[in-house]
C-alpha positions in Angstrom: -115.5 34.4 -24.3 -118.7 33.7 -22.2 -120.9 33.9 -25.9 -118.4 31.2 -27.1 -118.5 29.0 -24.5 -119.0 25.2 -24.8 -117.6 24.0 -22.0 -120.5 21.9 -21.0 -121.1 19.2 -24.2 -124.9 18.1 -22.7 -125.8 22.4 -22.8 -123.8 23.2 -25.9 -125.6 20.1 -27.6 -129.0 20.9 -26.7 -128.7 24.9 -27.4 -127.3 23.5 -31.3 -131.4 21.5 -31.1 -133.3 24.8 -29.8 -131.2 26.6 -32.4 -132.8 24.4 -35.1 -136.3 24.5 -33.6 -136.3 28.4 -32.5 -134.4 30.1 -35.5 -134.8 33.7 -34.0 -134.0 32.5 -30.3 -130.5 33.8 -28.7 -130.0 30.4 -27.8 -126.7 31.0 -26.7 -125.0 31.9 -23.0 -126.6 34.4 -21.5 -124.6 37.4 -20.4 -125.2 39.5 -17.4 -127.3 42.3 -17.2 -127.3 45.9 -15.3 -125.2 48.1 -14.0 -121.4 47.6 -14.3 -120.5 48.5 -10.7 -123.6 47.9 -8.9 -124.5 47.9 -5.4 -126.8 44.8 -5.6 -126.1 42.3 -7.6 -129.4 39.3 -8.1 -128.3 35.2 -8.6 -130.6 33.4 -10.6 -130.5 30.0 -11.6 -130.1 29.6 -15.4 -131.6 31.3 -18.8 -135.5 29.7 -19.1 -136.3 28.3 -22.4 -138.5 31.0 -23.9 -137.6 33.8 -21.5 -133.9 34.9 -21.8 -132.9 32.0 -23.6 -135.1 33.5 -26.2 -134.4 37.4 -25.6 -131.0 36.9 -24.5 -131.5 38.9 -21.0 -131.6 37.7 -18.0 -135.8 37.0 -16.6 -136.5 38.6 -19.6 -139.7 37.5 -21.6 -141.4 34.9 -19.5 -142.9 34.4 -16.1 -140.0 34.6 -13.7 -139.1 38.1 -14.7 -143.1 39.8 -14.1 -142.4 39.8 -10.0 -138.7 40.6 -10.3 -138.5 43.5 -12.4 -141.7 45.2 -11.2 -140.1 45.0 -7.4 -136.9 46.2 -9.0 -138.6 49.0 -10.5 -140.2 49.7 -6.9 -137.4 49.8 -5.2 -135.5 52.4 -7.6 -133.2 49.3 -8.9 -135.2 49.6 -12.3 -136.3 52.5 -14.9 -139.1 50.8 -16.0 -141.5 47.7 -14.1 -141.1 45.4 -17.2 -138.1 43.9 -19.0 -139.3 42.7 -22.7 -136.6 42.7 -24.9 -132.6 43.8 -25.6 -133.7 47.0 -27.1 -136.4 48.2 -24.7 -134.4 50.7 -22.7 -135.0 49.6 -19.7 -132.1 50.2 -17.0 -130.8 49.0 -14.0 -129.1 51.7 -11.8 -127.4 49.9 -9.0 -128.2 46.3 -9.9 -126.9 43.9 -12.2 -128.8 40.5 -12.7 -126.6 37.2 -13.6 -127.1 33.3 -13.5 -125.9 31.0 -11.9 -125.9 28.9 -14.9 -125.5 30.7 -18.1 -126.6 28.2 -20.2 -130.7 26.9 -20.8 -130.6 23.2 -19.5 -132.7 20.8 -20.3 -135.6 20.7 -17.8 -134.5 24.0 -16.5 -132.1 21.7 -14.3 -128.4 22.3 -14.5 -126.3 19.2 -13.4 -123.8 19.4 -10.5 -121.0 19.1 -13.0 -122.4 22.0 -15.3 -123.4 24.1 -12.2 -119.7 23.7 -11.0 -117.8 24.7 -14.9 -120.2 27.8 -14.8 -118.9 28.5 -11.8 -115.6 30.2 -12.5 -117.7 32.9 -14.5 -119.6 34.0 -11.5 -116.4 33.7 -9.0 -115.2 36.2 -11.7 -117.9 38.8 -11.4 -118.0 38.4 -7.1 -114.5 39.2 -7.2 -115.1 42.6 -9.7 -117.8 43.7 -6.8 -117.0 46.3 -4.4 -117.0 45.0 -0.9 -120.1 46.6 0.2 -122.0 45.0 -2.4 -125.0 43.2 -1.4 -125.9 39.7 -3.1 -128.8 38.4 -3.5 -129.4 34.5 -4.4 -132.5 33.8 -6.1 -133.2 29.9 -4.6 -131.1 27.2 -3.5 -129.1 26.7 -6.2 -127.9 29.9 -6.6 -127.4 30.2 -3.2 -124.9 27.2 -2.9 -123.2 28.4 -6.6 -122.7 31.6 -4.7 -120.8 30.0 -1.1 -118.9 27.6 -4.0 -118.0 30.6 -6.2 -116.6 32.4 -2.6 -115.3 29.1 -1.4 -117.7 28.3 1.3 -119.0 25.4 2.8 -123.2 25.4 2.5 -123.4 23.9 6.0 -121.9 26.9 7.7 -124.6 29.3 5.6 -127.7 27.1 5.3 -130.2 28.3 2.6 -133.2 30.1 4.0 -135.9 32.2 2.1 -135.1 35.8 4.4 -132.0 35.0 5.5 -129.2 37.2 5.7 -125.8 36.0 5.9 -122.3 38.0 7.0 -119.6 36.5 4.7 -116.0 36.5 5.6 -115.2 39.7 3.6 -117.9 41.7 4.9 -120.0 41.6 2.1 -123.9 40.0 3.1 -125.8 37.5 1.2 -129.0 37.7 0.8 -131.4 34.8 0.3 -135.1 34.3 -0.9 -137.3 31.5 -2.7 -136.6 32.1 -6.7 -139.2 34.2 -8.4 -140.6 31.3 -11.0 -144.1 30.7 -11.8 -144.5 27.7 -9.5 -143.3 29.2 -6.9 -145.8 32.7 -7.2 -148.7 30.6 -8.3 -148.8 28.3 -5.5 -148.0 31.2 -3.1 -144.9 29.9 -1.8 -143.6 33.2 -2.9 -145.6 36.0 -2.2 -145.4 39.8 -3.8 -145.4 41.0 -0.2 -143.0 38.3 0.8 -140.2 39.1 -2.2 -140.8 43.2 -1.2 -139.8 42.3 2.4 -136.3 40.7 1.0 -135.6 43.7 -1.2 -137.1 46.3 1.7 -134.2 44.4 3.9 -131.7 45.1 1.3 -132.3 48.9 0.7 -132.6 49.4 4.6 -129.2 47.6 5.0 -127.4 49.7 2.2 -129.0 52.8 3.4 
């Protein structure tokens, strides 16, 4: 089971330190999030130290979350603009929210090795999506886990912030710059620019 998992020795070893530093920290794989048969389903990276490696939920509890959950919420996608903790209520009608990586890594940088043994858990929720489901990939990473996950090559659908790409079954992948704090503060990502990505999406599945 995904809340078992220690497949990857360098993240199981370090989530046994945070344990021992963070007693009340979930500290564990993080599960996805949302609706169970969504029409968008959102790619991020991996769990953030004291965010939902600390809450257990996906962007929940630290920076990354604030722009993603209040343009969720927008957009009808959310019941609520903020995501604070397992038991706040909050709901996700028509969108789920997974990782790429399910695991905090050190650094907040998953390996190539650990990004491909994660990967059979997110080929497995792809292939329990409807085909009309839109997918969003929250950065580069996520983007390429996505295309390995589906068994395609990166080259033929080249990372983009805005881009939208028509996969061989139909379904479209959507791609914009992750939502992190270095990212928003040095206005690589804008609110305006992460609305037009979701504003794209709606129009689409509309």
């Amino acid at each position: 089971m995904l809340a078992d998992c220690r497949a990857c020795p360098r993240l199981a070893g370090f989530l046994d330190e945070v344990r021992t530093r963070h007693l009340d920290y979930h500290a564990r794989p993080v599960a996805p999030f949302g609706d169970a048969a969504p029409r968008l389903l959102i790619v991020g990276l991996a769990p953030g130290l004291h965010g939902a490696n600390r809450t257990g939920r996906p962007f929940t509890g630290d920076h990354a979350g604030i722009l993603l959950y209040q343009t969720l919420h927008e957009f009808g996608w959310a019941s609520r603009p903020h995501s604070v903790s397992l038991d706040d209520g909050l709901e996700l009608p028509g969108c789920r929210i997974t990782n790429a990586v399910k695991c905090l890594p050190p650094a907040n940088k998953p390996e190539p090795v650990e990004i491909r043994q994660c990967n059979g858990h997110l080929r497995a929720e792809l292939d329990g999506l409807t085909s009309t489901t839109a997918v969003l990939a929250l950065g580069r990473i996520a983007h390429q886990a996505v295309l390995m996950a589906l068994g395609l090559k990166p080259a033929q659908h080249p990372f983009a912030h805005g881009a939208v790409h028509i996969l061989p079954d139909g379904r479209r992948l959507y791609d914009s710059f992750h939502c992190s704090r270095y990212n928003t503060q040095t206005r690589r990502l804008t609110a305006d620019m992460f609305r037009a990505v979701f504003a794209r999406i709606r129009s689409d599945l509309e």
